[in-house]
N, C-alpha and C positions, 0 to 999 in steps of 0.2 A: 763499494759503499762501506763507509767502515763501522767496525760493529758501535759506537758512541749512535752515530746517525739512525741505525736500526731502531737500537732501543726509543731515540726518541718519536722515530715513527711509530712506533707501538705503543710508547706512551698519550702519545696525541690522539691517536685510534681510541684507546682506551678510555679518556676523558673528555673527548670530546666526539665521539665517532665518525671520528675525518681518515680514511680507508689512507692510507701510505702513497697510494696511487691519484689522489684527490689532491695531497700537496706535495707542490715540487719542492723540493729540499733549499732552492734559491729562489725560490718568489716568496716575499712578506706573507708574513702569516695571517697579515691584517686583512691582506686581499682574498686570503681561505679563508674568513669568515673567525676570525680568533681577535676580540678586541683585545686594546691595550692592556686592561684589568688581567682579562682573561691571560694574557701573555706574562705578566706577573708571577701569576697563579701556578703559570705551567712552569713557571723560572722554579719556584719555591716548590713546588712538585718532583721535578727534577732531582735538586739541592736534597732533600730529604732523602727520595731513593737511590742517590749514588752518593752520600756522606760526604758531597764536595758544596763549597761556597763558589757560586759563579761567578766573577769579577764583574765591576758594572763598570770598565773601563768602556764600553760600547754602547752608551743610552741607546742607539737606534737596531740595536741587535734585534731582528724580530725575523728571522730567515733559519729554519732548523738546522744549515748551512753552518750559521756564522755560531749556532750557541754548541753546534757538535764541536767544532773550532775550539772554544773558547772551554769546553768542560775538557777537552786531551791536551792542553797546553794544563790547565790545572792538576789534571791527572799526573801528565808527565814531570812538572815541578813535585806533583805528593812521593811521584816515585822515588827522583833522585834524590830527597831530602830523606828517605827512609834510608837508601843506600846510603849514603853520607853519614849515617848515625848508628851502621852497623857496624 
């Protein structure tokens, strides 16, 4: 599991008290019980605690799978653009 993924199980826990073990990392979150708003929410939630902009190249992103994905391809661009500039 990689550590992106953890934290957002913990963040989920945290906000919504959905146990790490209640959602699987690749089933809809829609289907744990996290409406669409709600999943917004946790997008912008996110974005705040780790000082990244999530791409919304993926409207149907709703699987902690695809948004742990989708914040280590941004991570990993923030890295080498730092590298790049030292």
């Amino acid at each position: 599991m990689s550590s992106t993924l953890k934290e957002l199980q913990d963040l989920i826990q945290e906000k919504y008290g959905l146990d790490a073990s209640q959602v699987d990392a690749h089933t809809s979150l829609r289907a744990s019980g996290v409406d669409s708003l709600a999943l917004v929410e946790f997008i912008f939630d996110v974005e705040d605690r780790m000082g990244i902009t999530v791409p919304d190249d993926n409207p149907k992103m709703d699987t902690l799978a695809e948004l742990a994905e989708a914040i280590d391809r941004v991570r990993g661009k923030n890295a080498s653009e730092v590298q790049q500039t030292a």
